[in-house]
C-alpha positions in Angstrom: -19.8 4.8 -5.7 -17.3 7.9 -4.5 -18.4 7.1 -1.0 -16.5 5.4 1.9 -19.7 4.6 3.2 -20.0 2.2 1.3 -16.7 1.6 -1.2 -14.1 1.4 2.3 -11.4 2.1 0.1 -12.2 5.1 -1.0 -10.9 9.0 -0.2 -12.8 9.3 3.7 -12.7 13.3 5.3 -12.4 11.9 8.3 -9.0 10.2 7.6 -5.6 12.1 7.1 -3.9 10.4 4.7 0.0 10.3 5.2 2.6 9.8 2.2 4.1 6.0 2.5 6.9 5.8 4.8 10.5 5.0 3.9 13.1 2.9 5.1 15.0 6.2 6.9 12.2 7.2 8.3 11.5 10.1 5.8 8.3 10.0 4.1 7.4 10.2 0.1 6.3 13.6 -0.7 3.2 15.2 -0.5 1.3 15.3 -4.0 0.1 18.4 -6.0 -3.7 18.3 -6.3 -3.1 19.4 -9.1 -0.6 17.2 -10.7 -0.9 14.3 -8.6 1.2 11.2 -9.4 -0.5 8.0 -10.1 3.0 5.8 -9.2 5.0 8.2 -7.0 7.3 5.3 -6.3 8.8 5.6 -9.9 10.5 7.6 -12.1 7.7 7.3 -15.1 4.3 8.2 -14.1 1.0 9.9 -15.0 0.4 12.9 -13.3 -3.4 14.1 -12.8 -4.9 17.2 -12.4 -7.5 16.3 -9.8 -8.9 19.6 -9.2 -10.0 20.8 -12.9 -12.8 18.9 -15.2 -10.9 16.4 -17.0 -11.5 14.4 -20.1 -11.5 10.6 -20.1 -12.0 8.2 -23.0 -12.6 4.5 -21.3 -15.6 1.9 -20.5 -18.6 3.8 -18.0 -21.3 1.8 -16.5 -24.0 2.5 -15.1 -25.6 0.6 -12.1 -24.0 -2.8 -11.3 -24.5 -4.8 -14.5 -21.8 -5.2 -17.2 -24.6 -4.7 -19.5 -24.9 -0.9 -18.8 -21.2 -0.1 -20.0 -20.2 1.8 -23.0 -16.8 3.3 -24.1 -17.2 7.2 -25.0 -15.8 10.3 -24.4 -16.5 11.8 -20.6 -15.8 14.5 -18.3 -14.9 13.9 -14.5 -13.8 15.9 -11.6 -12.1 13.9 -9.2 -11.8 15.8 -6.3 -15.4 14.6 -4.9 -16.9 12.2 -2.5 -20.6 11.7 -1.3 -21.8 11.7 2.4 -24.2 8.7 2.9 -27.1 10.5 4.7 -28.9 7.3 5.4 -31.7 5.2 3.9 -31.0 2.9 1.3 -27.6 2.3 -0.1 -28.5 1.8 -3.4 -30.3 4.9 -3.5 -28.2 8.5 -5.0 -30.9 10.4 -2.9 -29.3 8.7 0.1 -25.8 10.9 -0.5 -24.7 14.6 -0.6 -21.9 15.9 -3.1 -19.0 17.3 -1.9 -16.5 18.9 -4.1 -13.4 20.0 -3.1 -13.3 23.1 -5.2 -11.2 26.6 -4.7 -12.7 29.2 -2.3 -14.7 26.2 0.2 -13.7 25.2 3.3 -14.9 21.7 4.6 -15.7 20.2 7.9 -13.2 19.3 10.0 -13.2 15.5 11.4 -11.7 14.9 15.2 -9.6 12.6 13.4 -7.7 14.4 11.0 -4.6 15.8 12.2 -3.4 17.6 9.3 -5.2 20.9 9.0 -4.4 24.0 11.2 -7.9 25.3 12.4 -9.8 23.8 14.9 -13.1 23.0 12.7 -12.2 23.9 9.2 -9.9 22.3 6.9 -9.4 24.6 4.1 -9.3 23.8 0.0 -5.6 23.6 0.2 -5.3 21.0 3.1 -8.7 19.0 2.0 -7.1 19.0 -1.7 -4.1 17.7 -0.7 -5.7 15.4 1.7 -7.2 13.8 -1.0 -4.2 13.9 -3.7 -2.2 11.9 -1.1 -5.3 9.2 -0.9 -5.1 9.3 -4.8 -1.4 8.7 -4.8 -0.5 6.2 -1.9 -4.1 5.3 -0.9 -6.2 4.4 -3.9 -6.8 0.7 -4.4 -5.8 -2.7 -2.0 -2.3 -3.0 -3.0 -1.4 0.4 -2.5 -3.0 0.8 1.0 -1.4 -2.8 1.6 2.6 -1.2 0.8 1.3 1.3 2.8 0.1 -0.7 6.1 3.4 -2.8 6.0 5.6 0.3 5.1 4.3 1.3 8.7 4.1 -1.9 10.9 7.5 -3.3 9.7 9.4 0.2 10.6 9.8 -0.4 14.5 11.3 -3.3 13.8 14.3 -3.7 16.3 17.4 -4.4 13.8 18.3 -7.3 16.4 15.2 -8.7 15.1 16.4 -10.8 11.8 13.4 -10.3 8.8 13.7 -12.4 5.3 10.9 -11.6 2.5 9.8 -13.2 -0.6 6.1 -12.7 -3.2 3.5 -14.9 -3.1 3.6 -15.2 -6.8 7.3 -16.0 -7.0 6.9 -19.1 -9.0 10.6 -19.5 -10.5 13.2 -20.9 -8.1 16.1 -19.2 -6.5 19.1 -20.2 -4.6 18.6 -18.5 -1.6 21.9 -19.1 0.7 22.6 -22.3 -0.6 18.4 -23.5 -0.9 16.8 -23.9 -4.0 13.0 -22.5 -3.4 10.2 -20.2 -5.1 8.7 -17.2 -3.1 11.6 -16.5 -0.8 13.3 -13.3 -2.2 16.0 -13.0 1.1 16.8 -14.9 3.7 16.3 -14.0 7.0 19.4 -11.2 8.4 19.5 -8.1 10.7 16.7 -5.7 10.3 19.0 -2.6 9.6 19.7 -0.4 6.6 23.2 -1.5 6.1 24.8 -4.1 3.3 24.4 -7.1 5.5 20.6 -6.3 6.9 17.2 -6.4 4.6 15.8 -2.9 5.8 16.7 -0.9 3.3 15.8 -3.9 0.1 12.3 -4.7 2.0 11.3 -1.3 1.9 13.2 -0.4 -1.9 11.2 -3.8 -3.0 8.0 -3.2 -1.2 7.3 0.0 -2.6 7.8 -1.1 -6.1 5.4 -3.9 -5.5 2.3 -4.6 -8.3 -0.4 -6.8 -8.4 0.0 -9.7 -10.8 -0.4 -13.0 -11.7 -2.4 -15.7 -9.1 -2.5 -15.9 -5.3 -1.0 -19.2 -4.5 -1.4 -18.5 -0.8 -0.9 -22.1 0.3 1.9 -23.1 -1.9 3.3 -19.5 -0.6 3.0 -20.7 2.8 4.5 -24.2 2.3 7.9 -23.0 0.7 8.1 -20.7 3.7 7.8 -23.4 5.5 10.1 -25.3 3.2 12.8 -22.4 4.1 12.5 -22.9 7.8 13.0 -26.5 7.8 16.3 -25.8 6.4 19.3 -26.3 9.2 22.7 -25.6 7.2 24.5 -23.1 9.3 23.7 -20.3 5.8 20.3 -21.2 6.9 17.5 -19.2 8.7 18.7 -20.8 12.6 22.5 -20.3 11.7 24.2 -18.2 13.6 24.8 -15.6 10.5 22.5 -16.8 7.8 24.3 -16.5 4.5 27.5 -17.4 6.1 29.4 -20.5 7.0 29.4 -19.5 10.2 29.8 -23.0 12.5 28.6 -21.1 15.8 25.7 -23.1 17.2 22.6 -21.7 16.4 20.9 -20.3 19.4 18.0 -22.9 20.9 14.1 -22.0 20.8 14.0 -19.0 18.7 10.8 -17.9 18.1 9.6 -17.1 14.4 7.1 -16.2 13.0 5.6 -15.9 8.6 3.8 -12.6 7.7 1.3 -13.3 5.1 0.0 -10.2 3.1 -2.1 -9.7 0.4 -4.4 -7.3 -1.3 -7.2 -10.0 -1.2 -7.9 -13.2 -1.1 
């Protein structure tokens, strides 16, 4: 269902949805309704034309059973959601259509920031609105780049950050340890050779679901990493280096786990 009422994932009015955030501070672009980019991140993607009737040829269902799904030929506009009006759920009488069509203007939520009039949001701004959902805001991984796109950017670079997949099932020598998951060791959170600012970000925007989610054995090599105690390790005084400085007492840290589901 095209309603955030009940799908939480999909496009909501009352949300402004921002372009993911970069590792300078700068933001991706804002998308063309009507040429919106599936994978903004790279070079090669699909654009979609979002606010024109469009012609798809894949598997429809209808209702909740596998049963109901056929492969033909159908056309969508997908600049639309539906306002849940209350009742039952389950029920299409329950919503109201909203198309975000040429010449409208739409209700304007408290909580959007992003168009100009006080209670109006006009075709352009809700259009756009919802491109940027379609682009950066669409499904669990991409909402999850997005989310840790912003927490992770007020990092202090003081603060050192390492990284690594959950699905990283070869191992790697990672200064001098030979583990899955870990991608980097830990190192100053700056955009500069020696921090991990600027590959976090250039790695976390290029991030796809695949594979399994081995969230335990993920947690156990991390783990694994900070049990490590050569000076190139995580508590050394430069990770990386043989630096023979000793490494500071009582240093609190701390494992990020994210995923798109569980």
């Amino acid at each position: 269902m095209r309603s955030s009422a009940t799908n939480p994932l999909y496009y909501n009015p009352a949300t402004t949805y921002k372009p993911w955030l970069k590792k300078d501070g700068t933001r991706f672009p804002d998308q063309n309704p009507a040429a919106a980019r599936q994978t903004p991140e790279t070079s090669v993607t699909t654009a979609r034309n979002l606010v024109a009737d469009q012609s798809y040829n894949t598997n429809w269902c209808v209702g909740l059973s596998n049963a109901n799904c056929t492969t033909s030929n159908k056309t969508l506009y997908q600049a639309k959601y539906y306002n849940y009006n209350g009742g039952s759920v389950t029920n299409i009488a329950s919503y109201t259509e909203v198309k975000i069509a040429t010449g409208n203007n739409y209700a304007k939520a408290a909580t959007r920031t992003d168009c100009a009039a006080a209670t109006t949001c006009t075709f352009a701004e809700e259009s756009r609105n919802f491109a940027n959902w379609y682009s950066y805001h669409r499904n669990r991984m991409r909402v999850a780049i997005a989310g840790t796109a912003e927490a992770f950017y007020t990092v202090p670079e003081s603060f050192r950050v390492g990284y690594g997949r959950i699905n990283k099932t070869s191992t790697a020598n990672i200064d001098g340890f030979t583990i899955r998951t870990i991608e980097k060791g830990v190192r100053p959170f700056e955009v500069s050779a020696a921090g991990t600012k600027g590959t976090f970000y250039d790695s976390l925007h290029l991030r796809t679901g695949s594979g399994s989610t081995p969230l335990r054995r993920a947690m156990d090599d991390v783990g694994q990493y900070y049990s490590y105690v050569d000076q190139k390790g995580p508590w050394g005084e430069t990770p990386g280096t043989n630096n023979a400085t000793a490494a500071v007492a009582c240093r609190r840290s701390f494992h990020v786990m994210m995923t798109d589901g569980l």
